[in-house]
N, C-alpha and C positions, 0 to 999 in steps of 0.2 A: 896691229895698226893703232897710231897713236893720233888724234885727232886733237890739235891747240886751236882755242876759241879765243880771240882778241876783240876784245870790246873798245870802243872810243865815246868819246862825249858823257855820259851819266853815272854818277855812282849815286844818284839819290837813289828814293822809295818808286819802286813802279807799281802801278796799283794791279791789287788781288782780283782776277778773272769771281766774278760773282760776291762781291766784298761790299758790305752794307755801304752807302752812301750816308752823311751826315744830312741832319737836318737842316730846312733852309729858312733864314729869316729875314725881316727884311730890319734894316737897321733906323734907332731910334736913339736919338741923343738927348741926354739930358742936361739941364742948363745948369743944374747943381754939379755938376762932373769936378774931383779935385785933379783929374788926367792933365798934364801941362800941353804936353805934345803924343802922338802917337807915329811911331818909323814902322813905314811898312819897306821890308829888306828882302830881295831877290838875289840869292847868291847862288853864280851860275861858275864854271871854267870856261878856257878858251874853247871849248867843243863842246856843244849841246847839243842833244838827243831834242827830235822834236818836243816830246813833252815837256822839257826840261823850259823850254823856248815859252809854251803852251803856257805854262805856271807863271811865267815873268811877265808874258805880255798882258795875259788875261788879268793878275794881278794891279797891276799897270792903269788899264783900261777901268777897275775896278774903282780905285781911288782917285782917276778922272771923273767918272760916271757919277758917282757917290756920294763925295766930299771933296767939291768943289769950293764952296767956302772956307775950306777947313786945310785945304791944300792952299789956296791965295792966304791965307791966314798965317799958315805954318805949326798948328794943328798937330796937321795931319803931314808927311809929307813920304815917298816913294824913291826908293834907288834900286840901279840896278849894281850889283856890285860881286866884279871878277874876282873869284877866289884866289887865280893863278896869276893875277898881277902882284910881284912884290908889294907895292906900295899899298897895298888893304890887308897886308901880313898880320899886321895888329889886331884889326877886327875883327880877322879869322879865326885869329888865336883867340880870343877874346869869346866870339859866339861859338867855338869848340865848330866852327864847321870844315865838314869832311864831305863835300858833295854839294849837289845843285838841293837847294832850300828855300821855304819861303820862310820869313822870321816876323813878328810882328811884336815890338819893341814899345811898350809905354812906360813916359815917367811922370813920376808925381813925387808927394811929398815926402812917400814912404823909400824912395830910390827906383830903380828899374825894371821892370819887371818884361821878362823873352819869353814868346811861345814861339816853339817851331810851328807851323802848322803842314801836319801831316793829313790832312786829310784833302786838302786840295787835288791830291794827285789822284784822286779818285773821282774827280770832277770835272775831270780836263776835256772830257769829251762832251759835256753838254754846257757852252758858255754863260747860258742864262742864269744855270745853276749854281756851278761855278762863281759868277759874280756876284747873285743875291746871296750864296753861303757866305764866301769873306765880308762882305759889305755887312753879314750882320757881325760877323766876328770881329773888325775892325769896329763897331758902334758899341760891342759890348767892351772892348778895352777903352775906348773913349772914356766911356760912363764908369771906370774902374772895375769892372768887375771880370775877375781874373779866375772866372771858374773855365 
């Protein structure tokens, strides 16, 4: 007996049943920051798996919540961005993405600097979490600091 499994919507990371949770902070910006702007990038396909959904929106709501000044500013600022649409072919190519991700994009004087951030998908089930972890990961790329 031969049994095919057909999956739709997610080729990202699903998070590990028992799998440590990051630390949570709360974000804190400094006035000295040489960060010009910071892209917080949600890249999803035409079919997403609820958490896939979970990541983009929560993210979303995050740099609403957070950095509101920073967002009217342009700072800071949030996209959602289909992988499967030709017309982001470049970007994709660009951020090597192969899956539903969250990428969190700052520049400054020294050029560009990308982290995926994989560890969100480990927090998808508790929003508050979730939220104050990015918010302080987006405050610490603010402030440049790209540990």
């Amino acid at each position: 007996m031969v049994i095919l499994l057909f999956t739709a919507g997610c080729t990202g990371t699903s998070p590990q049943p028992g799998a440590a949770s990051p630390s949570v902070s709360q974000p804190a910006i400094g006035s000295d920051s040489t960060v010009e702007r910071v892209e917080v990038l949600h890249f999803h396909g035409d079919q997403q798996c609820t958490s896939c959904i979970e990541v983009g929106d929560l993210a979303e709501e995050t740099v609403k919540e957070y950095f509101p000044l920073e967002l009217t500013s342009g700072k800071v600022s949030f996209r959602h961005i289909n992988y499967d649409n030709p017309g982001n072919k470049d970007m994709v190519a660009s951020y090597g993405v192969t899956g539903s991700s969250l990428w969190i994009t700052s520049y400054d004087a020294s050029g560009v600097h990308r982290l995926q951030d994989m560890d969100v998908w480990y927090l998808t089930g508790d929003k508050e979490k979730y939220k104050a972890y990015l918010a302080g990961v987006i405050a610490k790329s603010l402030n440049a600091d790209l540990s």
